[in-house]
C-alpha positions as a printed Julia matrix, in Angstrom:
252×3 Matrix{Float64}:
   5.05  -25.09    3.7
   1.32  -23.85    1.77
   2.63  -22.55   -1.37
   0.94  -20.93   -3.82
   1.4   -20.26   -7.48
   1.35  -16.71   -7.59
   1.38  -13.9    -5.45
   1.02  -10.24   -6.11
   2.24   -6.85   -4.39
   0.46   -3.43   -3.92
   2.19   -0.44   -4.58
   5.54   -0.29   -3.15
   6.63    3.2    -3.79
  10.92    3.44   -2.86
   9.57    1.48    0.41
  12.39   -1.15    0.37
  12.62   -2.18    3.8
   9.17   -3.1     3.79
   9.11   -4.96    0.34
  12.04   -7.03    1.33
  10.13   -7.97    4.73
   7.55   -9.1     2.75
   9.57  -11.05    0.05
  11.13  -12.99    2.65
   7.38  -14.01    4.36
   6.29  -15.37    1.18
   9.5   -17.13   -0.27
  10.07  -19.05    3.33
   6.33  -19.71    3.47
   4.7   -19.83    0.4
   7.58  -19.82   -2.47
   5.22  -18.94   -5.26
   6.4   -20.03   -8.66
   5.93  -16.16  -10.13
   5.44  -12.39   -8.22
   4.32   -9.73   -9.7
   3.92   -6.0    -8.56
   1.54   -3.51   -9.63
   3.57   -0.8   -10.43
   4.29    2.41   -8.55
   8.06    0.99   -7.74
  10.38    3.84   -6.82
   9.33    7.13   -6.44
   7.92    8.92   -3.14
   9.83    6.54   -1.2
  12.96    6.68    0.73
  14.77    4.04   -0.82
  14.14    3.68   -4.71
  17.71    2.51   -4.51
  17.0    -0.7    -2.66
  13.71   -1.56   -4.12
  15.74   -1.85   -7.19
  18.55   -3.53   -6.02
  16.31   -6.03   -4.22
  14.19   -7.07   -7.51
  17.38   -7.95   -8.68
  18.84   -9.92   -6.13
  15.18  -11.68   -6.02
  15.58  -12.68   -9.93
  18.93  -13.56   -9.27
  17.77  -16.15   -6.73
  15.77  -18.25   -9.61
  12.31  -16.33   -8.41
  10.1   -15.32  -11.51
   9.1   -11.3   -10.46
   8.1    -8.44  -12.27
   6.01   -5.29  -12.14
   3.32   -4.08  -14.58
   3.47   -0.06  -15.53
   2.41    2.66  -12.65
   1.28    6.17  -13.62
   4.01    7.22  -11.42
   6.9     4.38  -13.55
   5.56    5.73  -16.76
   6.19    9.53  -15.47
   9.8     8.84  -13.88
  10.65    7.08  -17.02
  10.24    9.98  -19.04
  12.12   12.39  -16.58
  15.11   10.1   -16.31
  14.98   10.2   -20.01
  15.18   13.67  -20.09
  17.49   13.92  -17.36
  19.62   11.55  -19.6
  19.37   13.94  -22.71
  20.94   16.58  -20.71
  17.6    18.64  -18.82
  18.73   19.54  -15.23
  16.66   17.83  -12.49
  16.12   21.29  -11.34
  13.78   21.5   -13.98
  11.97   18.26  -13.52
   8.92   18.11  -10.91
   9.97   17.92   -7.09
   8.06   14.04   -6.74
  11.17   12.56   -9.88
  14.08   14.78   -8.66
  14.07   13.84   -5.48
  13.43   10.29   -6.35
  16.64   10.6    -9.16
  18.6    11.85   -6.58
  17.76    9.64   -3.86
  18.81    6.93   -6.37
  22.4     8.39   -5.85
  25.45    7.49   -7.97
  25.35    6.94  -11.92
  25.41    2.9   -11.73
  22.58    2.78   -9.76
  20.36    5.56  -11.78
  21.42    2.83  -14.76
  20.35    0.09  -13.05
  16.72    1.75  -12.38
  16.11    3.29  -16.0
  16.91   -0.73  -17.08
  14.24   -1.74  -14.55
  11.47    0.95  -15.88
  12.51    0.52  -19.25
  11.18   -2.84  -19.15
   7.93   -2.07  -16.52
   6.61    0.8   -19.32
   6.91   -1.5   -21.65
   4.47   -4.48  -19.41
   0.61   -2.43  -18.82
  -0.41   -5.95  -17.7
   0.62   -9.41  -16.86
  -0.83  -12.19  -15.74
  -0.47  -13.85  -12.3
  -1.66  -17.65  -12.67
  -6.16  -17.12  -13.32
  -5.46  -13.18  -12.3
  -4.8   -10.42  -14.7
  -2.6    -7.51  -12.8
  -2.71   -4.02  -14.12
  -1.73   -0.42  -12.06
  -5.25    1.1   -12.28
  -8.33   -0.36  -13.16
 -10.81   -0.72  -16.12
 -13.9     0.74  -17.57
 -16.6    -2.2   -16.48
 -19.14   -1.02  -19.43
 -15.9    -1.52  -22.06
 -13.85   -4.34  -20.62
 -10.65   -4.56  -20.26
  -9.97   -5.33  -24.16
 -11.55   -2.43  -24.82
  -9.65    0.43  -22.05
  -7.11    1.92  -23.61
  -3.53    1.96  -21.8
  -4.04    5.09  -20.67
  -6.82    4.27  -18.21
  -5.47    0.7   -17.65
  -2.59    2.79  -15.89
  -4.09    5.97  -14.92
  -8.13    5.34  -13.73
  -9.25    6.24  -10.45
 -12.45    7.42   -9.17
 -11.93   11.0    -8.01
 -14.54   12.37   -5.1
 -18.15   11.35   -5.48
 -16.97    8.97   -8.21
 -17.69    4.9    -8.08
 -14.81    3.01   -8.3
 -14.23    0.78  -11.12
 -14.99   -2.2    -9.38
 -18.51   -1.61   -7.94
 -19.68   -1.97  -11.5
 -17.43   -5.12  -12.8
 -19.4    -8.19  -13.68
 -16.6   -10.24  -13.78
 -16.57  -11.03  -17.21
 -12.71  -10.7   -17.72
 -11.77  -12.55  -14.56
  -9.93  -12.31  -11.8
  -8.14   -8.63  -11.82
  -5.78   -7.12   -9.43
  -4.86   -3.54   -9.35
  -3.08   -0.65   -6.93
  -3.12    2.48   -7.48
  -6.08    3.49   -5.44
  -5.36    4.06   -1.84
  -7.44    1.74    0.42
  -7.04    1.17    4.51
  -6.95   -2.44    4.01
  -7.77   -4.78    0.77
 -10.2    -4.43   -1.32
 -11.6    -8.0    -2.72
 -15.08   -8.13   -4.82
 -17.12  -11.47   -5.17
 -19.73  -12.34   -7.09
 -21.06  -16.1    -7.2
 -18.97  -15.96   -4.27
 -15.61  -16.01   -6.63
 -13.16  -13.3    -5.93
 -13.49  -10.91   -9.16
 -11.49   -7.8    -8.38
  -8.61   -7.03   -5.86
  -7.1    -4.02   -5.05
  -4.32   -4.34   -3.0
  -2.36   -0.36   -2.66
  -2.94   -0.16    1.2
  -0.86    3.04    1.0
   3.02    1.36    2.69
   4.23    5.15    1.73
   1.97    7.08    4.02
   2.19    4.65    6.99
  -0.29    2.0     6.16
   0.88   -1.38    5.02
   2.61   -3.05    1.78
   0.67   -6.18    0.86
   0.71   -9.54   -0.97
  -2.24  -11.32   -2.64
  -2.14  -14.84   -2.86
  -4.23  -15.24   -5.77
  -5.04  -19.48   -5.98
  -5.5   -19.13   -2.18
  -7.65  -15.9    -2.33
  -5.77  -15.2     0.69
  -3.76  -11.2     1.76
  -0.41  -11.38    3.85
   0.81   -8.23    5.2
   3.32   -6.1     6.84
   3.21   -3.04    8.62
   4.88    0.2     7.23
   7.94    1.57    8.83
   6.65    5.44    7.18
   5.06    7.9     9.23
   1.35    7.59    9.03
  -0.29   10.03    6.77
  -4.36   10.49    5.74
  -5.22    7.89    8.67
  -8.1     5.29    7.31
 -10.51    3.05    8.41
  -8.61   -0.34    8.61
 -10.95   -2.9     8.46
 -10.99   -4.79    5.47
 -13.57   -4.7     2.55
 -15.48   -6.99    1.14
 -17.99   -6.51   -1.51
 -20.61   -8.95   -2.68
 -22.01   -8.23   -6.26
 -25.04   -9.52   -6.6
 -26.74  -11.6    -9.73
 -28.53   -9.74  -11.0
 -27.62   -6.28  -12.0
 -30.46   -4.23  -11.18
 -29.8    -4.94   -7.08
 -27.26   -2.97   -4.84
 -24.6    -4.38   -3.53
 -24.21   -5.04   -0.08
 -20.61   -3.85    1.45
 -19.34   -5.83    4.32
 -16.52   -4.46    6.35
């Protein structure tokens, strides 16, 4: 068996099959001392259900796993805690009623407002050298100086760079989601790994996957959703180079 320390998850999104397919890869092959997730747990999904029930049963087994807070956690949060002060889900948006009522009987709605109670609560984590947040940072401010809000919610919209073409590295090691990518993203520079983003969109029919952070290595499995927004799969690699003022060369 390799193992590895730590290991860490891309958005999952109520994708439960897939998520326990990969949990059992890396506990009979790798058994890393702690998981984490990067938020983006239940909702969109078909089974927000079994993703919870499945964290459990995970802990439950002695295995150290927990999720930082998704823009999509954060917002499901809230509407169960409407829901729970009496508003209808008819008035709550389509994405977080169908996700409350996919999560079927009372117990089980319980047992998911205990689990996002505590992700809300966790914007980042650590994962052995890596720091794991949902979203990303601003590179000029660092991440001790982007507030929550973006540490959750940042993503490049069209024509925008992404966060990570502009990192230096100076915070370490950071792994995100929340930006859809065909396959992994990992930046180097010095030819260390400085930024990860591993969301390789499991809900629309790509793939959920792992990154093995002290072996700088991605395991994978293939989504069992229909494929939506088809992308180019290869996987990404991007070399930042020393000194600022050059352009970095993309490798696919």
């Amino acid at each position: 068996m390799q193992r590895t320390d730590s290991a860490v998850i891309g958005d999952v999104h109520g994708c439960s099959q897939e998520l326990e397919e990969l949990l059992e890869i890396l506990l009979e092959s790798r058994a890393p001392r702690r998981i984490r997730l990067v938020g983006d747990l239940l909702t969109r999904g078909p089974d927000p259900a079994g993703v919870v029930a499945l964290i459990r049963r995970t802990r439950e087994a002695g295995v150290d796993i927990h999720s930082t807070c998704g823009n999509h956690d954060l917002r499901l949060y809230n509407a169960m805690v409407r829901h729970r002060r009496g508003i209808g889900t008819e008035r709550l948006s389509r994405v977080d009623r169908r996700t409350i009522e996919r999560l079927g009987d009372e117990a089980r709605r319980h047992d998911a407002f205990e689990l996002l109670t505590e992700t809300v609560d966790r914007i980042r984590s650590t994962a052995g050298p890596a720091t794991v947040i949902h979203a990303g940072i601003d590179p000029v401010l660092g991440l001790e100086g982007t507030s929550d809000h973006e540490l959750v919610h940042r993503k490049a919209g069209p024509g925008q760079r992404h966060w990570w073409k502009d990192y230096d590295g100076r915070d370490g090691l950071i792994v995100v989601g929340h930006k859809r990518v065909g396959s992994p993203v990992r930046v180097r520079r010095a030819g260390r790994p400085i930024a990860v983003d591993v969301d390789t969109g499991c809900v629309t029919g790509g793939r959920l996957t792992a990154y093995l952070v002290e072996r700088d290595e991605f395991i994978e499995v293939e989504s069992r959703q229909v494929r939506r927004n088809p992308s180019d799969l290869s996987r990404i690699v991007i070399e930042v180079p020393s000194r600022p003022d050059d352009e970095a060369a993309v490798a696919g």
